[in-house]
C-alpha positions in Angstrom: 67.1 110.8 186.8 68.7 107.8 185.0 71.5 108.2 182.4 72.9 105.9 180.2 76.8 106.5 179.2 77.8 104.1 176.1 81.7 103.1 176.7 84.4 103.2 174.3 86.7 100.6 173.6 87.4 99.9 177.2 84.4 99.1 178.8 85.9 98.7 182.4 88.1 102.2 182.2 85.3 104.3 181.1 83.5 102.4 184.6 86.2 103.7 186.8 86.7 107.0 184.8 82.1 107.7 185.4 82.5 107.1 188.5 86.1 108.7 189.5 84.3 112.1 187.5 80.8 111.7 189.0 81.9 110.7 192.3 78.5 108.4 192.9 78.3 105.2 195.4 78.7 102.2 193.4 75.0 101.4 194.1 74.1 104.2 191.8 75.7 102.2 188.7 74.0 99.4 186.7 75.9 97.6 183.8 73.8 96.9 180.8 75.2 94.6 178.8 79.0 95.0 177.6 79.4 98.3 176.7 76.2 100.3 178.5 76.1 101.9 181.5 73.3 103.7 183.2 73.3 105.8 186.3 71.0 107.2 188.3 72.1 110.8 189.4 70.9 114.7 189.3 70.6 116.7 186.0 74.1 116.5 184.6 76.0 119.1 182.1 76.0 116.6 178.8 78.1 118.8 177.5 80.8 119.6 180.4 80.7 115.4 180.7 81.4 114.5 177.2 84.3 116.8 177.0 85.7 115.4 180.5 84.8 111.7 180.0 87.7 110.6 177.2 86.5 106.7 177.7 82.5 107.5 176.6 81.4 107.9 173.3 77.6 108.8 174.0 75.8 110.0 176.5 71.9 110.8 177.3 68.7 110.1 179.6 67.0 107.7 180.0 63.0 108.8 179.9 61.3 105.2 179.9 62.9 101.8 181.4 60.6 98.7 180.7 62.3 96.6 182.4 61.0 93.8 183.7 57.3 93.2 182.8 55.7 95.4 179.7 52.9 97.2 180.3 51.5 98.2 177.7 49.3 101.2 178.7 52.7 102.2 180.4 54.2 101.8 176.8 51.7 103.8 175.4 51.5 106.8 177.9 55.3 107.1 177.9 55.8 107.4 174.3 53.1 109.8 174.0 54.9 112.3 176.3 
């Protein structure tokens, strides 16, 4: 499952603090631009993450990526669901 995690005001400490709390392989992590973050990792506890995460203002999954090439049947399926 992929997760996004929106950092606070310091981008780079909220990083460290997902990945000190999640204890994931770096591999796991993609940056998305200055302040997003998405992981890829098992059904987490929202709410057990957003009280232990002090650096992360939101948090939530990820249920269509279209990045890369838009398909738009793809498009269309996915927001249906």
């Amino acid at each position: 499952m992929n997760v996004f995690f929106i950092a606070g005001r310091h981008p780079k400490l909220s990083l460290a603090e997902i990945k000190a709390v999640l204890k994931i392989n770096t591999d796991k992590i993609k940056l998305l631009g200055n302040e997003s973050i998405k992981v890829e990792i098992e059904k987490p506890d929202y709410n057990g993450l957003m009280q232990t995460l002090g650096g992360v203002i939101k948090t939530g999954e990820i249920i269509f990526d279209c990045a890369g090439s838009i398909d738009k049947e793809k498009t269309v399926t996915a927001l249906e669901e």
